[in-house]
N, C-alpha and C positions, 0 to 999 in steps of 0.2 A: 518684741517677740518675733520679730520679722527673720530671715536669714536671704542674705541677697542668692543663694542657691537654690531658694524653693518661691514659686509663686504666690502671692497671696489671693483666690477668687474671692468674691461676693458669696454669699446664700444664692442671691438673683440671679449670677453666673453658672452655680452649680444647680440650680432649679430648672432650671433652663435648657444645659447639656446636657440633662437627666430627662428632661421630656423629648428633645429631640435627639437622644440615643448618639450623645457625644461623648457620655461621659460616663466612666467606671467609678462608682464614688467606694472606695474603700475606708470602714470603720476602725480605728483601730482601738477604741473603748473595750475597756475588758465586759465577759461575758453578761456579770451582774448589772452594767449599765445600760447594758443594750435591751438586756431582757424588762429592765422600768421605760426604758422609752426608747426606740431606733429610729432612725434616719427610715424614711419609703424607697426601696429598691437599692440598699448600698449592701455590699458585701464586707464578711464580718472578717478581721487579721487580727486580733488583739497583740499589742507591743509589747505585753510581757511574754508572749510564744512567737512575736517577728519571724518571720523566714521569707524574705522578698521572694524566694523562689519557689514557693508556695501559692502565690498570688496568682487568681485565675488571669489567664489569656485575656485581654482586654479587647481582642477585636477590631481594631481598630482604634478604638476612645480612647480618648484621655485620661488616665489615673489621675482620681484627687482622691488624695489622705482627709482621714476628717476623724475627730475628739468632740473631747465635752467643750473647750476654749478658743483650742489652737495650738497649743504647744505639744502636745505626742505626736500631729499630723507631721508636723515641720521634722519631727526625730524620725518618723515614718520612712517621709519622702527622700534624709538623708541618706537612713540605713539602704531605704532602696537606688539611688545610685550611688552610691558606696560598691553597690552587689552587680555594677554594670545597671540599671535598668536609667531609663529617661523618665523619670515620673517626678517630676519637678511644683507639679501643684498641691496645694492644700487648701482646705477650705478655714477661709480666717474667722475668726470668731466661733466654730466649732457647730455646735448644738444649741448651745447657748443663742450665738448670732442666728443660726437657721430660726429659732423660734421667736427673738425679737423683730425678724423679719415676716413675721406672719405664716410662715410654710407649716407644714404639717410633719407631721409624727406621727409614728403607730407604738400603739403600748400592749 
């Protein structure tokens, strides 16, 4: 599922860069799925409406793509440098992995 163009982080990693304000965690799960359960503090792109140039200013941090697996992150972070941007991370194993990992959710 890997692609050698986009990073794979941890849940741990993104947990992490999210408490110490390293990191811009963008969703790209469409609307329906975020509204049964979302990511805490990620900003929502769904990849059926993509538009890299739509994505807020990140400030500094890190862009990580993030799904329900892993797989739409990786088409995310392509399309986004495809579009010129550097946002080369994803968060591996999705929502799925964030919750085997013990983290939290808001529903």
């Amino acid at each position: 599922m890997s692609d050698p163009n986009v990073r794979d982080m941890t849940p741990e990693e993104v947990a992490a860069g999210l408490t110490e304000g390293r990191i811009l965690l963008v969703d790209v799960r469409e609307p329906n799925e975020i509204a049964a359960e979302a990511y805490p503090d990620a900003v929502d792109a769904p990849l059926s409406t993509f538009d890299p140039s739509q994505l807020p200013d990140p400030q500094g941090r890190q862009v990580v793509f993030a799904c329900r697996s892993g797989r739409r992150s990786i088409t995310a972070s392509l399309a986004a440098q495809a579009h010129g941007l550097p946002y080369k991370a994803h968060l591996a194993g999705g929502i799925i992995g964030w919750k085997e990992a013990g983290l939290p959710t808001k529903t």
